[in-house]
C-alpha positions as a Markdown table, in Angstrom:
| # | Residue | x | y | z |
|---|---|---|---|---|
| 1 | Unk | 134.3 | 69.4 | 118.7 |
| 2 | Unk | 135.0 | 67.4 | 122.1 |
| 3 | Unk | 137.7 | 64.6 | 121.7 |
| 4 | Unk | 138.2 | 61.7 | 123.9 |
| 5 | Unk | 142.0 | 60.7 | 124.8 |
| 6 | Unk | 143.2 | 58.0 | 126.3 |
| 7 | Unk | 146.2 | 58.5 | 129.0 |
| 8 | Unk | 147.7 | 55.1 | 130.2 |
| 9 | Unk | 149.7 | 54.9 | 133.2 |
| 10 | Unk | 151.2 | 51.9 | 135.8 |
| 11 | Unk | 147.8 | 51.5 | 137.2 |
| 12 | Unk | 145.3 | 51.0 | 134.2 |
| 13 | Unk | 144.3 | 54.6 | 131.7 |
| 14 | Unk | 142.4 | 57.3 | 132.2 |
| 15 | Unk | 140.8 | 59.4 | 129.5 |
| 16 | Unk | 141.5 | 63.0 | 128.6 |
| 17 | Unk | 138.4 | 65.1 | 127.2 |
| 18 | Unk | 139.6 | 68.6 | 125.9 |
| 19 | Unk | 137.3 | 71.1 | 123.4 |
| 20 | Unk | 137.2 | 74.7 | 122.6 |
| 21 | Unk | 135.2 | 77.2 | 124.7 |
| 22 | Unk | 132.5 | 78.2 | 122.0 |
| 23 | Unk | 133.6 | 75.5 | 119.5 |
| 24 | Unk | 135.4 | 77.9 | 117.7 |
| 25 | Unk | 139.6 | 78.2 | 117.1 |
| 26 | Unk | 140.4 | 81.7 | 119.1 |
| 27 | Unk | 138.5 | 79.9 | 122.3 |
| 28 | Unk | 140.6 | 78.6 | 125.4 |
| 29 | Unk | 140.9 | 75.1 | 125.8 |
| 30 | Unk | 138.9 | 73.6 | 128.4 |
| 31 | Unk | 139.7 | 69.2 | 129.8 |
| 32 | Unk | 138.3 | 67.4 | 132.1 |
| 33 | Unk | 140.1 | 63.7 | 133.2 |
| 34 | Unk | 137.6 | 60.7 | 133.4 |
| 35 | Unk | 139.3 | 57.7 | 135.7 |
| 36 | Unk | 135.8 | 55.6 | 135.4 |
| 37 | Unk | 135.8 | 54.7 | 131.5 |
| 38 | Unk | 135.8 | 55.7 | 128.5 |
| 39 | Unk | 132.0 | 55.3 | 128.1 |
| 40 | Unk | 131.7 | 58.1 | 130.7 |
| 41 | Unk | 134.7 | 59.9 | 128.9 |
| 42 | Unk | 132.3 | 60.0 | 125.7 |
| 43 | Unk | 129.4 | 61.3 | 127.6 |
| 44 | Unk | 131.4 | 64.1 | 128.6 |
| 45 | Unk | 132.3 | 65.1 | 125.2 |
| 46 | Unk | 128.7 | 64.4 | 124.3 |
| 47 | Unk | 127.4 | 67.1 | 127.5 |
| 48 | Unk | 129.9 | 69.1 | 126.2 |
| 49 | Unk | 129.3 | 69.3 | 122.2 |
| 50 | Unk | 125.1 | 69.2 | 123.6 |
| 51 | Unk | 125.6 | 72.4 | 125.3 |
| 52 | Unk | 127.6 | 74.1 | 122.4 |
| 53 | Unk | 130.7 | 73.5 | 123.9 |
| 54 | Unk | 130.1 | 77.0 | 125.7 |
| 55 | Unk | 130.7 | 75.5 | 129.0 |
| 56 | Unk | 134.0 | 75.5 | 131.1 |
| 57 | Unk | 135.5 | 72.6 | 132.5 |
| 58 | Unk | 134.3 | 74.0 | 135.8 |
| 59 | Unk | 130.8 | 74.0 | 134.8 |
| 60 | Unk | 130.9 | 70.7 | 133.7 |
| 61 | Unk | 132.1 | 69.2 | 136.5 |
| 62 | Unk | 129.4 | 71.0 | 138.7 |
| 63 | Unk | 127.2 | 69.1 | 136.0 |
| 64 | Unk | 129.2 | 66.0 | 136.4 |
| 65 | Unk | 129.6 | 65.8 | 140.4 |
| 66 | Unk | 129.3 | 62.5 | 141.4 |
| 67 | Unk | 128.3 | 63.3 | 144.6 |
| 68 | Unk | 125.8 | 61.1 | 145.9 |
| 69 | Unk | 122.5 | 61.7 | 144.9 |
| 70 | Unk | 120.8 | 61.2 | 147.6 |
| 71 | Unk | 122.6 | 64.6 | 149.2 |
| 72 | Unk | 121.0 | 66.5 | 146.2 |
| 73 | Unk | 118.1 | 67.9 | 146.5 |
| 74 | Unk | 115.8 | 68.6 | 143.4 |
| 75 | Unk | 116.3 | 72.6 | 144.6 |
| 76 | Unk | 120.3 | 72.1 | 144.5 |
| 77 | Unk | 120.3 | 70.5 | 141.0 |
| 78 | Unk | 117.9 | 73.4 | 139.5 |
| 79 | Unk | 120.5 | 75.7 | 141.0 |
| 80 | Unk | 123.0 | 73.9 | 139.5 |
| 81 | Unk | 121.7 | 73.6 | 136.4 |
| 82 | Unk | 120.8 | 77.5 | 135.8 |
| 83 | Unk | 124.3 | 78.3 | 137.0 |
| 84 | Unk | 125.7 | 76.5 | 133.7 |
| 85 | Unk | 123.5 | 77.5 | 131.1 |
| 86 | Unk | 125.0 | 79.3 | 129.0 |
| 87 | Unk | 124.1 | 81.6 | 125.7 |
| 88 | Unk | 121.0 | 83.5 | 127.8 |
| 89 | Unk | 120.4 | 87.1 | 129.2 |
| 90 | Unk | 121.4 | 88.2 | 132.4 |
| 91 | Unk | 117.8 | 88.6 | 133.3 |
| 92 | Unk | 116.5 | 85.2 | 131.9 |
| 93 | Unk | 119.2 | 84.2 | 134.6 |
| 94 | Unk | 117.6 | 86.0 | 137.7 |
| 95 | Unk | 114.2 | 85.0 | 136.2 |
| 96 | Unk | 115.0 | 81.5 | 136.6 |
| 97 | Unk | 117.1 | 81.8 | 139.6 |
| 98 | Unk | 113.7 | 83.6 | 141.2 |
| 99 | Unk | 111.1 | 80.8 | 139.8 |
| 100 | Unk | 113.6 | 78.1 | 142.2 |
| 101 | Unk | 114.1 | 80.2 | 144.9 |
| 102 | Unk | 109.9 | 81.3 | 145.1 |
| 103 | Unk | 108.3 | 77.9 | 143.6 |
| 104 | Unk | 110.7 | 75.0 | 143.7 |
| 105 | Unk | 112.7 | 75.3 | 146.9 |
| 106 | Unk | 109.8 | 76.8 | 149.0 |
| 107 | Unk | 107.3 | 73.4 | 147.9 |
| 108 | Unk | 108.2 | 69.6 | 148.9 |
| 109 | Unk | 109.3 | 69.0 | 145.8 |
| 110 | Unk | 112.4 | 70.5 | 146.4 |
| 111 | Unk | 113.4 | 68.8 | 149.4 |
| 112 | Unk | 113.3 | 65.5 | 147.7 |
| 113 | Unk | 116.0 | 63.8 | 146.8 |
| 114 | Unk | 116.9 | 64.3 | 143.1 |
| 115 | Unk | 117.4 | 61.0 | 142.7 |
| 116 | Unk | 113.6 | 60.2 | 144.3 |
| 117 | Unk | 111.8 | 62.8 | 142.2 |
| 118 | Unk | 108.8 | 60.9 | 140.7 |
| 119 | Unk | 105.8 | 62.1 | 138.1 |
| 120 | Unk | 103.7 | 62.0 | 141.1 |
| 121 | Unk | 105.9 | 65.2 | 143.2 |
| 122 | Unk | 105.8 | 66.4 | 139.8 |
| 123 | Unk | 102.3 | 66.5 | 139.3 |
| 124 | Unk | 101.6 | 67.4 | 143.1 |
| 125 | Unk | 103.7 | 70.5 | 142.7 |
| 126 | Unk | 101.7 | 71.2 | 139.5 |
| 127 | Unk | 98.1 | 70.9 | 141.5 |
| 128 | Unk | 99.9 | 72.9 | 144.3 |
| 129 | Unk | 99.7 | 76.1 | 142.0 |
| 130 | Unk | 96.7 | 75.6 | 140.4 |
| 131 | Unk | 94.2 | 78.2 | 141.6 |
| 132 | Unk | 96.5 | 80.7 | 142.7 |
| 133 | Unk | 98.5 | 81.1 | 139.5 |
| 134 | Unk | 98.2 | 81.7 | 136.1 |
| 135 | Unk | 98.3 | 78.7 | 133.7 |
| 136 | Unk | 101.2 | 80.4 | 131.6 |
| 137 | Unk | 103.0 | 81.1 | 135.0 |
| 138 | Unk | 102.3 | 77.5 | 135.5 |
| 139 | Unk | 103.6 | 76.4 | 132.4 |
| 140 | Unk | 106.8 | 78.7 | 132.6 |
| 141 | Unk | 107.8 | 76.9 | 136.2 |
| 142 | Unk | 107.3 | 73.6 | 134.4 |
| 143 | Unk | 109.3 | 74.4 | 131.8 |
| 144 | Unk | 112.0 | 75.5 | 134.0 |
| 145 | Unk | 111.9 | 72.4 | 136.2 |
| 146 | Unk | 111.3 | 70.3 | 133.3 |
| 147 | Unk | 114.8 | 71.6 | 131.5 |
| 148 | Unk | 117.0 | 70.8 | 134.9 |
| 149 | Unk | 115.5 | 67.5 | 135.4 |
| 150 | Unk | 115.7 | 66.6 | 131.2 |
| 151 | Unk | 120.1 | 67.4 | 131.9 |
| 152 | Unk | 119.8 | 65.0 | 135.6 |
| 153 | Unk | 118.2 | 62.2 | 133.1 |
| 154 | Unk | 121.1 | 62.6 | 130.0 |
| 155 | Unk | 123.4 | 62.3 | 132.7 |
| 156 | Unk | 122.0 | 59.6 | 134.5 |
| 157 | Unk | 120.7 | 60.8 | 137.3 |
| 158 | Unk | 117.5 | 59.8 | 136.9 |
| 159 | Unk | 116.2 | 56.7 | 134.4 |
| 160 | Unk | 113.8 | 59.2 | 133.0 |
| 161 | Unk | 112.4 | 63.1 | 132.9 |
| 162 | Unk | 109.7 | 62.7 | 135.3 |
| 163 | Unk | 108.2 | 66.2 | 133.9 |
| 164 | Unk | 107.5 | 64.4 | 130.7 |
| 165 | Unk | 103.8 | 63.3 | 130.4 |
| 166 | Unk | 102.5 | 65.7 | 133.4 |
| 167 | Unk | 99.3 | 67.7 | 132.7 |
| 168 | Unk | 99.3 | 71.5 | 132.6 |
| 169 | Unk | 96.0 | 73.3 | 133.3 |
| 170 | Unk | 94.2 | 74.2 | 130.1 |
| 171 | Unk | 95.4 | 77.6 | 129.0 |
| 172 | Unk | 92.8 | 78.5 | 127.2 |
| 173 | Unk | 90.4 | 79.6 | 130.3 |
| 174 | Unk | 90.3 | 83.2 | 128.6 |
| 175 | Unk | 90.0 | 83.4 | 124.8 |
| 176 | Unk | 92.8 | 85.4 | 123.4 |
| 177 | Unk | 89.9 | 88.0 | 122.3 |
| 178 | Unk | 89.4 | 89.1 | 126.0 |
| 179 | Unk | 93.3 | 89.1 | 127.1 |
| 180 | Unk | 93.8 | 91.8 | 124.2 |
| 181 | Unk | 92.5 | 95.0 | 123.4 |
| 182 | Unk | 92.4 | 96.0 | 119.9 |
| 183 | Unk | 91.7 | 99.4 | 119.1 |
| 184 | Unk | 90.3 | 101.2 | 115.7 |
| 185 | Unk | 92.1 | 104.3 | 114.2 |
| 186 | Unk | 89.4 | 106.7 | 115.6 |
| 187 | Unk | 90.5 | 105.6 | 119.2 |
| 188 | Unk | 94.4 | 105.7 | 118.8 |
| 189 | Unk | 93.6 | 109.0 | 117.4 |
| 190 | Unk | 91.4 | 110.3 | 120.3 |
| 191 | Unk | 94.5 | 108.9 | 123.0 |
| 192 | Unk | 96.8 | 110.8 | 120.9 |
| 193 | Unk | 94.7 | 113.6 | 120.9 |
| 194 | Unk | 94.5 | 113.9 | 124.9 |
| 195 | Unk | 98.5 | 113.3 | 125.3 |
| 196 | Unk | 99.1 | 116.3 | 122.8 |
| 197 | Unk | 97.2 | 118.0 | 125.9 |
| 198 | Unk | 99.3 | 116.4 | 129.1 |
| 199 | Unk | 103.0 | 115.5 | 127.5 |
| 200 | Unk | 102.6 | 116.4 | 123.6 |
| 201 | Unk | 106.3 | 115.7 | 123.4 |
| 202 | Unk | 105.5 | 111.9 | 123.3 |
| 203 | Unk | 101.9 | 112.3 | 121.9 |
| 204 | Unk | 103.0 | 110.2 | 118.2 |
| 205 | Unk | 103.6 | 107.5 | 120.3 |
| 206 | Unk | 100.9 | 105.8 | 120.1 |
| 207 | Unk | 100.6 | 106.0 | 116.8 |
| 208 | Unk | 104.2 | 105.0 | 115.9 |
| 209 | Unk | 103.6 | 101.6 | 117.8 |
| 210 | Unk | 99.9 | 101.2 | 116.3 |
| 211 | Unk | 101.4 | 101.9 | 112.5 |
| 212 | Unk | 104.7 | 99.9 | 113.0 |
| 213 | Unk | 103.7 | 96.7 | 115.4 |
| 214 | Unk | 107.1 | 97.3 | 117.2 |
| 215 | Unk | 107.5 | 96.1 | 120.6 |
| 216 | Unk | 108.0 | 99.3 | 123.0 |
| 217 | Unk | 111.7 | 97.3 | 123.4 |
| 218 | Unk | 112.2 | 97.8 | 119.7 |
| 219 | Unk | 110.5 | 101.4 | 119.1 |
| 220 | Unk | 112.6 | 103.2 | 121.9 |
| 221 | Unk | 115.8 | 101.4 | 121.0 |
| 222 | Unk | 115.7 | 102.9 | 117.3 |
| 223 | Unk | 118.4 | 105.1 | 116.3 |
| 224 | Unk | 117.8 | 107.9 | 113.7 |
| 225 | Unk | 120.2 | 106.1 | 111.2 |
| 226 | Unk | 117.7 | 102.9 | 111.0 |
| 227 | Unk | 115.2 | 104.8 | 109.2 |
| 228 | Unk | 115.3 | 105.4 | 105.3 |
| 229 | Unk | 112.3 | 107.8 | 104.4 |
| 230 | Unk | 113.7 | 108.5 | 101.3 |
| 231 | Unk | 113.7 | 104.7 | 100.0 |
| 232 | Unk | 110.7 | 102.8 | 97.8 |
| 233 | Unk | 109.3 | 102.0 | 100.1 |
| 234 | Unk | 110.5 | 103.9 | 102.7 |
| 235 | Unk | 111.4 | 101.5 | 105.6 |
| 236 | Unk | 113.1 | 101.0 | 109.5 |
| 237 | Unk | 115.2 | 98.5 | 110.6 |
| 238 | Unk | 115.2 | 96.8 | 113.8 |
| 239 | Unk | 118.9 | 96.3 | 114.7 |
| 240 | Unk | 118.5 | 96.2 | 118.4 |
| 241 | Unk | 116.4 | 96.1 | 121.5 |
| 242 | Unk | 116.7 | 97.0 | 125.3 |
| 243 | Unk | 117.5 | 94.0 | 127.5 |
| 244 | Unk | 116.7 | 94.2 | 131.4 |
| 245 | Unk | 119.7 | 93.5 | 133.2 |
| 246 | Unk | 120.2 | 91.3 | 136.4 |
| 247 | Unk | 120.7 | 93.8 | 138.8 |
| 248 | Unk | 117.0 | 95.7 | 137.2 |
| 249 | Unk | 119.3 | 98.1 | 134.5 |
| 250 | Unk | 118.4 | 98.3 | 130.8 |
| 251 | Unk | 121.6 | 97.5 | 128.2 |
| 252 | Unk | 121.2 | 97.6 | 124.3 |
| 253 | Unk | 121.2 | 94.4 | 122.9 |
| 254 | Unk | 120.4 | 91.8 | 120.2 |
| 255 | Unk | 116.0 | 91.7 | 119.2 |
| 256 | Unk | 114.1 | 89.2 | 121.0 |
| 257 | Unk | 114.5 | 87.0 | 118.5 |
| 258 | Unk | 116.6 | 85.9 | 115.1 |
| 259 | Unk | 113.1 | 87.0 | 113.1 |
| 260 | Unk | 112.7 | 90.2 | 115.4 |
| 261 | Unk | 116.2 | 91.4 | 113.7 |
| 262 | Unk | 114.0 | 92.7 | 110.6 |
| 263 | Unk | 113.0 | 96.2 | 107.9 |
| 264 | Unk | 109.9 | 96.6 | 107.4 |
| 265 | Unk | 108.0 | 99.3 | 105.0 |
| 266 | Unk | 106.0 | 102.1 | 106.5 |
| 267 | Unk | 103.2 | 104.0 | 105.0 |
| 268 | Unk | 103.1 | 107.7 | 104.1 |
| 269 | Unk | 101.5 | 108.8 | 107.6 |
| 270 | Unk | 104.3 | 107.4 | 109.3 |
| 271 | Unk | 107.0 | 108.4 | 107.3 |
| 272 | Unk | 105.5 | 112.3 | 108.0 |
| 273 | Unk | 105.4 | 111.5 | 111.7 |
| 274 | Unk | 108.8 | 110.3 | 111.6 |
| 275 | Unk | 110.0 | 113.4 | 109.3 |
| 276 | Unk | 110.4 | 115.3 | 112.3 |
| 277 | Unk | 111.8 | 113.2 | 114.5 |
| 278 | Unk | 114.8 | 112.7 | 112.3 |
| 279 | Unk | 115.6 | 115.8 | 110.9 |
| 280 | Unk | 118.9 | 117.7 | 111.8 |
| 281 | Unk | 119.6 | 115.1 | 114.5 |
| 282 | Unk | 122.5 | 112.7 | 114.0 |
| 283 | Unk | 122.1 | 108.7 | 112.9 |
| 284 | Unk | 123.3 | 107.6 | 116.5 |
| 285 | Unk | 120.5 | 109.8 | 118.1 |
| 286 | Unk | 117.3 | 107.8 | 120.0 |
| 287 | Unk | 114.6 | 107.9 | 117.5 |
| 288 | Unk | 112.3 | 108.0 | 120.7 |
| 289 | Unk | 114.1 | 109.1 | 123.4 |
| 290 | Unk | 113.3 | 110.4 | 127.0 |
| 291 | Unk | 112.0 | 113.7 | 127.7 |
| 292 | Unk | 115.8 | 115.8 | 128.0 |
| 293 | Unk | 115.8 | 114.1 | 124.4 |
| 294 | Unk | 118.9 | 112.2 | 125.0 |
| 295 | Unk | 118.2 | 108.9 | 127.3 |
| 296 | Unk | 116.6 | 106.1 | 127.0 |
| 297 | Unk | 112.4 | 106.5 | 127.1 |
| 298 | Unk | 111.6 | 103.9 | 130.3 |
| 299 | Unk | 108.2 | 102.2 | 129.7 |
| 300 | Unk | 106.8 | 102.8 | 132.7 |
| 301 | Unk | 107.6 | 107.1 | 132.0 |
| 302 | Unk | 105.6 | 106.6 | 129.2 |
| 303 | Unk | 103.0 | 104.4 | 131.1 |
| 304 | Unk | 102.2 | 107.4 | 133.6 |
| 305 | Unk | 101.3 | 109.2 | 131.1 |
| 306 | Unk | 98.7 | 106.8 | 129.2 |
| 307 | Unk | 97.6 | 106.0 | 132.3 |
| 308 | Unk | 96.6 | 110.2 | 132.9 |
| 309 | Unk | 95.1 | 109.9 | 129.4 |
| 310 | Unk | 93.3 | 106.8 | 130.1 |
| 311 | Unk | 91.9 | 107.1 | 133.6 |
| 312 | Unk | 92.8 | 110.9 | 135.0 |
| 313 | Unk | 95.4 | 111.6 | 136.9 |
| 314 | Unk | 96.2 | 109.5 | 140.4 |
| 315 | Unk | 94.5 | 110.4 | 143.4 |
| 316 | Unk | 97.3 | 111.1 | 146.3 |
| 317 | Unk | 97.2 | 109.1 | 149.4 |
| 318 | Unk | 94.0 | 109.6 | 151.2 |
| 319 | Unk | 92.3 | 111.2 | 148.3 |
| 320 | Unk | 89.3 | 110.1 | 146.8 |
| 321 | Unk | 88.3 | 111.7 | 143.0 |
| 322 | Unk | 85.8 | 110.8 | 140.6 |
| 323 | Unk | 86.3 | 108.8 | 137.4 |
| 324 | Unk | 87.9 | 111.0 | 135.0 |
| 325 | Unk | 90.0 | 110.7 | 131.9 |
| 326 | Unk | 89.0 | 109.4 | 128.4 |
| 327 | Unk | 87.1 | 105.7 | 130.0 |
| 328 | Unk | 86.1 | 107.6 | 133.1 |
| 329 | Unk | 84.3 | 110.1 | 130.8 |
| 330 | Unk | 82.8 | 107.4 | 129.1 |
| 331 | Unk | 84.7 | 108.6 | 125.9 |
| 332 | Unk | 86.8 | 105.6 | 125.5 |
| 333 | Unk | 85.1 | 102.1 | 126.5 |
| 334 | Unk | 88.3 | 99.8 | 126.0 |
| 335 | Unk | 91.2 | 99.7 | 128.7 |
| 336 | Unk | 93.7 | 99.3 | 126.4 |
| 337 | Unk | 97.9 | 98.7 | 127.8 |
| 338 | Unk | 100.8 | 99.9 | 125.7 |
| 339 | Unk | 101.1 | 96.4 | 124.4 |
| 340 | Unk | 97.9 | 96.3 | 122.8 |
| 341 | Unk | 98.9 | 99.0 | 120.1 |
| 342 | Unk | 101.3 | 95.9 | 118.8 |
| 343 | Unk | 98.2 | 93.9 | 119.1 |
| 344 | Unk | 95.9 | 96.1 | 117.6 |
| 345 | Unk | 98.1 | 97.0 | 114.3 |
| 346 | Unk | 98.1 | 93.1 | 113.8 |
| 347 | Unk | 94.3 | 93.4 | 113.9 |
| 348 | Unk | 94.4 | 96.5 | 111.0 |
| 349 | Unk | 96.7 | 94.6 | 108.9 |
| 350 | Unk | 94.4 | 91.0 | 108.9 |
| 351 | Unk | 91.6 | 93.0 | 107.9 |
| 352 | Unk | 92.5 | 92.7 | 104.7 |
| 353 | Unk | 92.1 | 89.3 | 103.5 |
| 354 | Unk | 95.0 | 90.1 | 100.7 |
| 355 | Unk | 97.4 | 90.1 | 103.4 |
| 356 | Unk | 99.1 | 87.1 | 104.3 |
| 357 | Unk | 99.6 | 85.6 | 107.9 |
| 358 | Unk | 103.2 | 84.6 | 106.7 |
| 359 | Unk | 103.6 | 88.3 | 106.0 |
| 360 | Unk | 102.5 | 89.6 | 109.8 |
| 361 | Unk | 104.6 | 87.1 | 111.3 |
| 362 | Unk | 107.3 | 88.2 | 108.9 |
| 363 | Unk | 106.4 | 91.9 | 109.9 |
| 364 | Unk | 105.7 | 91.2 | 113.9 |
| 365 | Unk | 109.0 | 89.2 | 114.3 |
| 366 | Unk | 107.3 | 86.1 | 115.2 |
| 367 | Unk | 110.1 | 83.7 | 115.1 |
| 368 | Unk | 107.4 | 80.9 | 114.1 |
| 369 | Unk | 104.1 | 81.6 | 112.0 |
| 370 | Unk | 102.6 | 79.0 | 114.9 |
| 371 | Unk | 102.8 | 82.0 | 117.0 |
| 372 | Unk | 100.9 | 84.3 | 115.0 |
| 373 | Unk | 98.5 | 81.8 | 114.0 |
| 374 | Unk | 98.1 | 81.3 | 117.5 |
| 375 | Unk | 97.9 | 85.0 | 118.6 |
| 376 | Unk | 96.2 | 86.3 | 115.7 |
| 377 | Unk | 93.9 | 83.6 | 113.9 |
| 378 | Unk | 90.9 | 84.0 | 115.0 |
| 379 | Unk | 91.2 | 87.6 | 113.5 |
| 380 | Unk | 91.3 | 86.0 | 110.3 |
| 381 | Unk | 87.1 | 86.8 | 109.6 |
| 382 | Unk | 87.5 | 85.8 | 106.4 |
| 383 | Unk | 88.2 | 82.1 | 106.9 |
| 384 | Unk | 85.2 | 80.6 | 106.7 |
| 385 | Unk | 84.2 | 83.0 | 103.4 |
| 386 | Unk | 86.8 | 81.5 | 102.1 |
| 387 | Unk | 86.4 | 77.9 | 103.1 |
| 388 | Unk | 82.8 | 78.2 | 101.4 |
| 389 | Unk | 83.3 | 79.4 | 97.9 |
| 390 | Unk | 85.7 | 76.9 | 97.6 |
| 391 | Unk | 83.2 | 74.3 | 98.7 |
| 392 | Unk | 80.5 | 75.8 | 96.3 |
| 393 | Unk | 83.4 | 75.5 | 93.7 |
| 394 | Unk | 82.9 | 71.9 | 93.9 |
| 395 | Unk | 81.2 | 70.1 | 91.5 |
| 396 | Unk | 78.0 | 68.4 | 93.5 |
| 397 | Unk | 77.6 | 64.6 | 92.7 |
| 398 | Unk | 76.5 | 61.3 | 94.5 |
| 399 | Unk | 74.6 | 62.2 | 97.5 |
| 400 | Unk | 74.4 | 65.8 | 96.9 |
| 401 | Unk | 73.6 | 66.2 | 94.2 |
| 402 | Unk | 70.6 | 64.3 | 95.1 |
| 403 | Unk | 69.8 | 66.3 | 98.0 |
| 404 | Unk | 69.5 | 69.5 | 95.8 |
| 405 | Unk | 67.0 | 67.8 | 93.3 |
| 406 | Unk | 64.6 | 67.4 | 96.1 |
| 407 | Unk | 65.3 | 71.1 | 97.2 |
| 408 | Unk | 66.6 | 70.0 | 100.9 |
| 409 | Unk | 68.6 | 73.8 | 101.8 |
C-alpha cells in the first residue's frame, strides 16, 4: 500500500510517497517527492494503489508530468498512457500502440490539445470511421481512447472523460446467426473425411475442436500430461495457451482468461481419438503438434489445409481453375472458418434443453455467462417451449378466464 510522508525542511515540507512494486514484500521500493501538497501527495498514492501499485516511479511521473497541457496532444497522452499500463501481453501492447498510431494520431483528434478534447472531437472521430469500419473495430478504438482519457480525468487533466456518453454505431447490423457457421456432425465428418485424403496426419482436427469447444490457442498448446483417459469421466485440462508476441512470435502462456484455465469431461469418441495421440509419447509432448511432430502447430499451417478441403487447392499467379473442393463441388453449402468448430460444438451442446447455459460458459471459458448468453442465446430453441407451459401452468382467472368461456383462441 502507498504511504504519504511528510519531509519538512527551512523552506516549508514536502511529501514523500514510497510503495512496493507489485504491492507485495520481495518488490523494490519505488518514491516519488510531491513539493505542491499533500492533497497531490495522496493522489499519487491513490494513482499508485489504482494501478496495483505495478507501476515505477518513472512511470508515474510520465503519468504525473506537469507539463503544460496545452503542449500535449490527445496522441502524446494515449502514448503515454499505453507505455504505463501494466499487467497486459506484449501484443495487447502493440495492438494498442497500432490503434494510436493508425486511428488516433492520423485524425484531428489527435492534434488537439489534451486539455481541449471535447464530446464533440470525440463523437466526430467516432462518425469519421463509421462506414469504413466495423462497429466492434469501432468500439475497440473507443475503448482504447476512452481508457487514456478516463486516467487524464483522475488526474485532472480534464474535468471529465469526454468519451463518456458518446454513441457507438449499433453492433447488431448482422445477427450473430450469419457471423457464425455452425456445422452438424455429418459435415465435420465429411471435412475430416477429405483431410484424411490431403494431410491425414491432422485429419482429427476438426473433430477434436468440434467435440472439445477449445480455442485453436488452447487445443495446440495441450501437452500429453493434461489429458486423463483413464479417469470417470475421463477429462483435459487447459493449463495454458499460446500468446502472440510483440515482435509477431508465439510464447506459452496463461489462458485467455481466469475461467479459460479449466478440465472439462470428454465423451467416449474423443477419448479414442485421443488414445493415439497419447500413447508412448511423454507428458511434456504437444498433444497437437506440427507436422515433424515436435513444434508448435501455427494456425494458419492448419488453415492451408482446410482451405484445400474447403475450396480446392490455390490457383498460382495467372491461373484461372474451376470451383473445386467440398463447397465448389456443391458437397458442402456452409463456408465454415476454424473458429466455427468452437462455435458449432456450443450449438451441439444447447440442443439439449437439459444442458445448462451456466454449464457451456463453464465449459467454453466464458469468463461471464453475459457472454454466452450473448453469443449463444438465441440457440436456446427451447425458450419459448418453455416460457409457454409455464404460462398454461397458470391457473386462468379474471379476464381470462372469461375469454375462454366465450371460446375466443
Amino acid at each position: 500500500m502507498a504511504k504519504v510522508w511528510e519531509r519538512k525542511n527551512k523552506t516549508g515540507s514536502t511529501w514523500k510517497v514510497s510503495w512496493r512494486l507489485g504491492g507485495g514484500r520481495d518488490g523494490s521500493w519505488q518514491s516519488l517527492t510531491v513539493a505542491s501538497s499533500k492533497a497531490d501527495a495522496d493522489d499519487v498514492a491513490a494513482l499508485a494503489k489504482r494501478h496495483g501499485h505495478r507501476l515505477t516511479a518513472d512511470q508515474i511521473r510520465e503519468l504525473i508530468d506537469p507539463t503544460p497541457q496545452t503542449s500535449i496532444t490527445a496522441t502524446d497522452w494515449c502514448k503515454r498512457f499505453v507505455t504505463s499500463l501494466t499487467g497486459i501481453e506484449p501484443a495487447t501492447r502493440g495492438e494498442y500502440e497500432r490503434i494510436i498510431d493508425q486511428h488516433i494520431a492520423g485524425r484531428p483528434l489527435g492534434r488537439i490539445a489534451l486539455a481541449d478534447v471535447t464530446r464533440e472531437h470525440v463523437r466526430l472521430w467516432v462518425r469519421s470511421q463509421e462506414g469504413t469500419l466495423s462497429p466492434k473495430s469501432i468500439s475497440n478504438h473507443h475503448s482504447v481512447l476512452s481508457a487514456a482519457l478516463g486516467e487524464a480525468a483522475a488526474l485532472g487533466k480534464l474535468p471529465t472523460n469526454p468519451c463518456r456518453g458518446v454513441r457507438l454505431p449499433r453492433r447488431d447490423d448482422h445477427t450473430v446467426a450469419e457471423e457464425h457457421c455452425y456445422l452438424t456432425p455429418s459435415e465435420v465428418g465429411l471435412i475430416c473425411g477429405e483431410l484424411e485424403r490431403f494431410a491425414p496426419w491432422c485429419a482429427d482436427i476438426p473433430w477434436l475442436l468440434a467435440r472439445t469447444g477449445l480455442r485453436w490457442s488452447e487445443l495446440t498448446a495441450l501437452q500429453v500430461g493434461d489429458v486423463d483417459l483413464m479417469g470417470s469421466p475421463a477429462t483435459l485440462t487447459v493449463a495454458r495457451s499460446w500468446k502472440r508476441q510483440a515482435d509477431g512470435s508465439y510464447a506459452v502462456g496463461a489462458p485467455k482468461t481466469k475461467r479459460s484455465r479449466r478440465t472439462i469431461s470428454i465423451d467416449a469418441a474423443t477419448v479414442n481419438l485421443l488414445a493415439s495421440r497419447v500413447a508412448g509419447r511423454a507428458a511434456s509432448a504437444w498433444l497437437v503438434p506440427g507436422p515433424d511432430g515436435r513444434s508448435r502447430l501455427p494456425r494458419t499451417t492448419f488453415a492451408r489445409h482446410w482451405s484445400t478441403v474447403l475450396n480446392g487447392p490455390r490457383p498460382k499467379p495467372g491461373e484461372t481453375r474451376e470451383p473445386a473442393g467440398l463447397v465448389g463441388a456443391g458437397m458442402l453449402e456452409k463456408a465454415p472458418r476454424v473458429h466455427d468448430l468452437r462455435h458449432t460444438h456450443a450449438s451441439w451442446l444447447l440442443d439439449d434443453p437439459t444442458v445448462s447455459m451456466y454449464r457451456v460458459q463453464r465449459r467454453m471459458g466464458h469468463e461471464s455467462i453475459t457472454t454466452t448468453e450473448g453469443v449463444y442465446g438465441h440457440l436456446r430453441a427451447d425458450g419459448d417451449v418453455a416460457i409457454l407451459a409455464a404460462l398454461d401452468a397458470v391457473t386462468a382467472a379474471g379476464p381470462i378466464a372469461a375469454t375462454e368461456s366465450v371460446g375466443v383462441v
